[in-house]
N, C-alpha and C positions, 0 to 999 in steps of 0.2 A: 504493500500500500504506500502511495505515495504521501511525501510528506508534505502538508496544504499549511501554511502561516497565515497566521491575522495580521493586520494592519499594525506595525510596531507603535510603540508609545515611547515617550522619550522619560526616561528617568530623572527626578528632582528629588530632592532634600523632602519634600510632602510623602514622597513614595516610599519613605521610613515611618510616617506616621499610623502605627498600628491601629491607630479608631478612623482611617479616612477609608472609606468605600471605595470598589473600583466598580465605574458607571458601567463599561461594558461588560461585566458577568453578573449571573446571578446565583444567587444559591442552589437553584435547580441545576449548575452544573457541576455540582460535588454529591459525593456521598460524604455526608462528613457527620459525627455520629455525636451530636454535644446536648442531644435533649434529653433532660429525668436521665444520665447516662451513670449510677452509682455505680461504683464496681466493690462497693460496698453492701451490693445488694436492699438496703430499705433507704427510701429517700429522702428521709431529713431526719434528723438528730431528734426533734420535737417528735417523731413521727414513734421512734424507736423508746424514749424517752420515757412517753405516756403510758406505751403500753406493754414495757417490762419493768419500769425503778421497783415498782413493788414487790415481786419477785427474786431481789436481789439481795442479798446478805452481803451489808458493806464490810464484812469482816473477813469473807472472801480471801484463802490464798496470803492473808496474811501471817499464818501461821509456817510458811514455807520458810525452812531454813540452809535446804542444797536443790541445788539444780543438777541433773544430770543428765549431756548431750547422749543419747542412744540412737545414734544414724540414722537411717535413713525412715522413712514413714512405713516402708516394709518391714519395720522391725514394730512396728506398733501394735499390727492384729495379734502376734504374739505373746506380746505384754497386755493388751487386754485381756485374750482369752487367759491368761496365768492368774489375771487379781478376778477376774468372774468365777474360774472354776473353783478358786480358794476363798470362794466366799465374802470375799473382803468388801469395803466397805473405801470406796474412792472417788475422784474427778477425774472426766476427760476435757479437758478445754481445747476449743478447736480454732483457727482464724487462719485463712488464706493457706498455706501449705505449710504450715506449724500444726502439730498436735501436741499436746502434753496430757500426760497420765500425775493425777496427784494425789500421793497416798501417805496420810501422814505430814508429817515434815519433809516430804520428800517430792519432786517436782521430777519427770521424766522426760526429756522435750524428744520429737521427733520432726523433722523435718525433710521438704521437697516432695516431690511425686510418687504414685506407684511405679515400681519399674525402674527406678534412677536413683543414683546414689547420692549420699546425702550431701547436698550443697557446703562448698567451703566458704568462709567468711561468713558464717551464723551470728560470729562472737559480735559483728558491727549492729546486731538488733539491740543488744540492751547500751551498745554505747552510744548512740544514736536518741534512747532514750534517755538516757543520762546527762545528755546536755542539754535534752529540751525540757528534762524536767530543773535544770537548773536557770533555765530561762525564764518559765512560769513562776517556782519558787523563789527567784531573787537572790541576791546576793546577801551574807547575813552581816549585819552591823555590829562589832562587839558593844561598842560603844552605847548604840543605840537600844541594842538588844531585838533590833529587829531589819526582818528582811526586806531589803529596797533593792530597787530596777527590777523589779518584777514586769515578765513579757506577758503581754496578752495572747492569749491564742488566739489566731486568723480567726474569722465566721467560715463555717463549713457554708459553701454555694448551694443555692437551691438547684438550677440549673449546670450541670458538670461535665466540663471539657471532654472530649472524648480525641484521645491524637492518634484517629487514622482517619485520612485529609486523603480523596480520591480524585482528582477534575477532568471528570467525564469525559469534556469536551475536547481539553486540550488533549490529552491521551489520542483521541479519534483524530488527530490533525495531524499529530507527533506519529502517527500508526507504528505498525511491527513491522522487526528486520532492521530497524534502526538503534544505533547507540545513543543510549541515556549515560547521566552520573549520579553513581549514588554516593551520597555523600551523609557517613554518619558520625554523629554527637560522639564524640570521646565519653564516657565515661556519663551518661546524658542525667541521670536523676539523682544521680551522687554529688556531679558538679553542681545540679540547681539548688538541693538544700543547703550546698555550703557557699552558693552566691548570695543567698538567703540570710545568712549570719545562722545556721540553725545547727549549727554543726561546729566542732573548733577544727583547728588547721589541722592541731594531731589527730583529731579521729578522722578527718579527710586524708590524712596520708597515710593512717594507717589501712584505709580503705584501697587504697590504689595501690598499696608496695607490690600486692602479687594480683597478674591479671584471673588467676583463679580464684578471685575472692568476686568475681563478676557478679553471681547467682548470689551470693551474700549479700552488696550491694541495693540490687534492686528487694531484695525482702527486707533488708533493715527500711527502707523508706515504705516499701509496699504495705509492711506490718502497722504504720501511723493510722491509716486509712481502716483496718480491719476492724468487724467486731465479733467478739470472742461469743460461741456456743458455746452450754456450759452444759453438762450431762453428770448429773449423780448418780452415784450407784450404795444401792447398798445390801450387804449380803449377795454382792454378782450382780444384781438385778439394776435395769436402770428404774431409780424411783422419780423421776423431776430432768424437767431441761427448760434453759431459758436464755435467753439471749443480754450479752451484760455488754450497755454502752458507753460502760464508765469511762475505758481508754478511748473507743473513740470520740466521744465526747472531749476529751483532754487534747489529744492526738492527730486528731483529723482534719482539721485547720490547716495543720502545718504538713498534712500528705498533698491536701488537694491545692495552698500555695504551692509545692514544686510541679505539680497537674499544672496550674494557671498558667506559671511564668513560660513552663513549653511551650504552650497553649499560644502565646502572646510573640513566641519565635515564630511560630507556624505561619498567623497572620503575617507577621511581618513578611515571611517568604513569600508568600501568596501573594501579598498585593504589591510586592516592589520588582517579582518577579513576570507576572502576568501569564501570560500564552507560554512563557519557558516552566513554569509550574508543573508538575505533573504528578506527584504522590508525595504522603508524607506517613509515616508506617513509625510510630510509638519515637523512634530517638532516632530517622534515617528521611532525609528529603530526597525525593529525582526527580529531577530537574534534564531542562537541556545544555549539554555541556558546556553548550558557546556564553551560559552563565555562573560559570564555573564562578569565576573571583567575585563576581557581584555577588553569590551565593556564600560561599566563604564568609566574606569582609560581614556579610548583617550577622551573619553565627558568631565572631569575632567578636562584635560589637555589644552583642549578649552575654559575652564571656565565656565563649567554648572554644574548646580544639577539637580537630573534624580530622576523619581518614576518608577515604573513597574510592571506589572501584567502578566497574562499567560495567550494564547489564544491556542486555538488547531484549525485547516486549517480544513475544512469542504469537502471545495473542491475549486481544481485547475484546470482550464482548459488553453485554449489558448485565452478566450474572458472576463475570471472572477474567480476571488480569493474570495473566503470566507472564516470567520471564524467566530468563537465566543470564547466570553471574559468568564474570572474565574468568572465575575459577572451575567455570563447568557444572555448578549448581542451580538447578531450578524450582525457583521457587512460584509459589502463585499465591493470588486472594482470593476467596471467597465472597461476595458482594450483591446487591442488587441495585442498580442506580435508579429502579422506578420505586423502589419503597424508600430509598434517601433515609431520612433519619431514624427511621425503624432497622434501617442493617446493622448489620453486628460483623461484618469484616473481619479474619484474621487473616495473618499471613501465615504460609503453609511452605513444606518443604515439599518435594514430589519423590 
């Protein structure tokens, strides 16, 4: 398919302005997925709020005095069926791809997928919450005897960013057989919480020293956002479950700030780069090459460092996007551009 261009537009200092409109497109040419989009699953905090606090024992868990990492989530059904068949008397707490088993004084975490081994950089979850809980909590005054510069926590959004950004149209013009660039976010949600101030420098470098701390990285941020299942058992048996929104309540502000601020890359890509736009898929935009450095220089200007590679569209339809990578990987999305804000897009490996 041949490749068909729109009419260029000349770029200005305005075409950095992330709230300015771009007159010739409209929304109907993206799949872009940012309405009711929780990946929290319930949709407002008040929502969650109302109709479990009662249910919750603030004393909860504070009785824990070890924690112990037991690999992977495959080692979980395990240790369940051990404290069910022994009759015992425990918690399972569940949130995003964390479980923990609590029996006693004793805390058992598992973590990652079925099938896959358990993610390195775990340890960046509770330090991650350790400096946001010294941000909320304030610094302590001896003098005074009390805690000052206490942070507020962001407002969790009613409406939530969704970052895979699809435009339909330009895709259709750019067509298949031709080379894109993909160009992705170094280190993309680990750099935004510590652009943020929400993070300190050592617990940001202790996040980057080894690139196998990747899968740690995105769960220490991804866990801000979660809210924990709670399942009682007793005597084996489960007696009660209820959903506890304490942490996200506390917590979730400061997941869906590093949500927003990509959120606010995205935009800027889009409208300063127009008809060269072409996808933007969680921490990776593609673009058309010949905007390589204009694309760079606004990621720059955000505060990122970018790698990138070159993929050629395989094929475009109205239900799925493929392509494959210079390294011989093909991947695709999933989509539909006539439902738009009802899609749920992932991106896939083949």
């Amino acid at each position: 398919m041949a490749k068909k261009k729109a009419k260029k537009t000349d770029i200005t200092e305005d075409g950095y302005s992330v709230m300015k409109p771009m007159k010739q497109v409209t929304m109907e040419d993206f799949s872009i997925f940012d309405i009711e989009k929780d990946l929290t699953k319930p949709q407002s905090n008040k929502e969650v709020s109302e109709n479990q606090e009662l249910n919750i024992n603030p004393r909860d868990f504070l009785e824990i005095e070890s924690n112990k990492h037991c690999g992977s989530v495959d080692n979980f059904d395990r240790y369940l069926a051990m404290y069910s068949d022994s009759k015992s008397d425990f918690t399972v707490v569940s949130y995003g791809v964390t479980k923990k088993i609590i029996y006693g004084k004793y805390s058992f975490i598992f973590n990652g997928l079925k099938g896959e081994k358990k993610p390195l950089g775990t340890h960046l979850i509770s330090m991650v919450k350790k400096d946001i809980d010294k941000l909320i909590d304030g610094v302590y005054n001896e003098v005074t005897g009390e805690y000052e510069n206490k942070v507020k926590p962001p407002n969790i959004p009613d409406k939530k960013p969704y970052l895979t950004f699809i435009h339909h149209r330009n895709l259709d013009w750019f067509g298949t057989g031709q080379e894109a660039l993909a160009i992705d976010i170094n280190h993309c949600y680990w750099r935004t919480i510590f652009l943020l101030g929400r993070i300190t420098p050592e617990t940001y470098q202790k996040g980057i020293e080894k690139n196998e701390y990747k899968d740690g990285r995105l769960i220490a941020v991804g866990t801000l956002g979660k809210i924990l299942t709670v399942r009682k058992y007793k005597a084996g048996v489960k007696v009660e479950e209820y959903v506890d929104d304490r942490d996200y309540l506390r917590y979730g502000g400061f997941f869906w700030e590093v949500i927003c601020k990509v959120y606010a890359l995205l935009i800027d890509l889009w409208q300063t780069l127009k008809e060269d736009f072409l996808m933007f898929l969680t921490d990776c935009v593609v673009i058309d090459a010949s905007k390589r450095d204009l694309a760079v220089q606004i990621m720059e200007k955000h505060g990122y460092g970018t790698k990138e590679y070159k993929i050629v569209f395989t094929d475009i339809t109205e239900t799925k996007v493929a392509w494959i990578t210079d390294k011989g990987e093909k991947k695709h999305i999933i989509h539909n551009r006539l439902l738009n804000n009802n899609d749920k897009g992932k991106e896939q490996k083949d």
